[in-house]
C-alpha positions in Angstrom: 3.6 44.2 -16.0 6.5 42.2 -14.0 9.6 41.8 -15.3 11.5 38.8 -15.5 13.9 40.7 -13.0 11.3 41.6 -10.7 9.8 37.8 -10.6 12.8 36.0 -9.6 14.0 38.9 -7.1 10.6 37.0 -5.0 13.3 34.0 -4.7 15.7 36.2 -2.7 19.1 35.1 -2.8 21.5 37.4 -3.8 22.2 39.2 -7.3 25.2 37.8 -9.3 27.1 39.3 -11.7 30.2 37.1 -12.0 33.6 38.2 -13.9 33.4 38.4 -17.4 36.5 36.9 -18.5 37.0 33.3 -17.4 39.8 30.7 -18.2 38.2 29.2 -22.0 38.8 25.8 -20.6 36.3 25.6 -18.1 33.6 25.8 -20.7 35.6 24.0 -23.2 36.0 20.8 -20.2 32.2 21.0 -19.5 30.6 21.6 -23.3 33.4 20.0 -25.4 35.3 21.4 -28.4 32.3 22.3 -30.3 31.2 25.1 -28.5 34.5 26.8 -29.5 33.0 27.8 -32.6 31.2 30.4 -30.6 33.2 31.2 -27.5 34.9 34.9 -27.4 38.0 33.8 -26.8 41.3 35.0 -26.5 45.2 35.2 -25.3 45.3 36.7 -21.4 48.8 38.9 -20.7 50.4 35.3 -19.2 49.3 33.8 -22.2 46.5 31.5 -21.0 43.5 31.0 -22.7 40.7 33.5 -22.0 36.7 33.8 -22.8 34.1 35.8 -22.1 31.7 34.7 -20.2 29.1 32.5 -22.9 26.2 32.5 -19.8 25.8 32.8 -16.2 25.1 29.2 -15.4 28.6 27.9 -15.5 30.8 30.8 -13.5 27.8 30.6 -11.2 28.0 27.0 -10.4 31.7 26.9 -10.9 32.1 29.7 -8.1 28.9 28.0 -6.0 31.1 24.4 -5.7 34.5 26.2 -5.1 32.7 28.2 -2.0 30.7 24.8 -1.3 27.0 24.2 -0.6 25.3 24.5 2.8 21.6 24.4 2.6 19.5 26.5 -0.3 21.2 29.2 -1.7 19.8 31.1 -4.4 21.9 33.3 -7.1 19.7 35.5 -9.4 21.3 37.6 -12.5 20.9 40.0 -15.3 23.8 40.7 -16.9 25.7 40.5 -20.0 27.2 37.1 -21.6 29.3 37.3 -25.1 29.0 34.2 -28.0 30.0 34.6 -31.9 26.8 34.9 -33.4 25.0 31.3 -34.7 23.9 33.8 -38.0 24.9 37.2 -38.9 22.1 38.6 -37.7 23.0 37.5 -33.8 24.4 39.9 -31.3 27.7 38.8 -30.0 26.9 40.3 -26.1 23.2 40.0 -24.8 21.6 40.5 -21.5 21.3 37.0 -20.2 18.0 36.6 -17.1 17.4 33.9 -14.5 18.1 32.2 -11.1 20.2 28.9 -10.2 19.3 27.3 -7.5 21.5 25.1 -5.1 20.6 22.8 -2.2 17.0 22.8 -2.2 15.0 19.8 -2.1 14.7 17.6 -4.9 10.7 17.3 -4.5 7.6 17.6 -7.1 6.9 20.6 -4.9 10.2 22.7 -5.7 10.1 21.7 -9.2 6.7 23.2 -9.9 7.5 26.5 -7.8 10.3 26.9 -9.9 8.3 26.2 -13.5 6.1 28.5 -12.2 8.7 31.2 -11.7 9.9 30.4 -15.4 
């Protein structure tokens, strides 16, 4: 049986595993004040803000627009992301699977290859 890894690895693109520790207002801009509640966050060494990472999505994208897009480019990951669990029966780090994909054609046809991947 395929794994989820295995699956989107037929994307290509490259395998991401982006820093864990990212400045707490980026997803605090993006999401607003109530995701707070479940960020991991804390006081760096120059006293900024810190959190760990909550997904993949956002220091994905946020690195993919401050590198800039040219053509389709395709980040896969599996790796750990960290939020206060919802109940107490929640794990505060969990393996987090998937792809983003930048650039490619906004068309019926990319859509449905990439349901079909999901």
């Amino acid at each position: 049986m395929s794994t989820p890894q295995d699956i989107f690895a037929r994307l290509g693109g490259e395998l991401c595993d982006p820093p864990i520790v990212m400045p707490a207002n980026q997803p605090l801009e993006l999401s607003g004040e109530a995701v707070r509640a479940r960020l991991c966050v804390f006081v760096g060494e120059s006293g900024e803000e810190c959190a760990l990472r909550p997904d993949l999505t956002l220091p994905l994208a946020i690195a993919q627009a401050e590198a800039g897009v040219s053509g389709e480019t395709v980040k896969r990951y599996a790796a750990r992301a960290f939020r206060l669990p919802a109940v107490a029966s929640d794990p505060v780090e969990f393996t987090q699977v998937g792809f983003e994909r930048y650039g490619a054609p906004s068309t019926a046809e990319t859509d449905a290859e990439t349901f079909a991947l999901v």
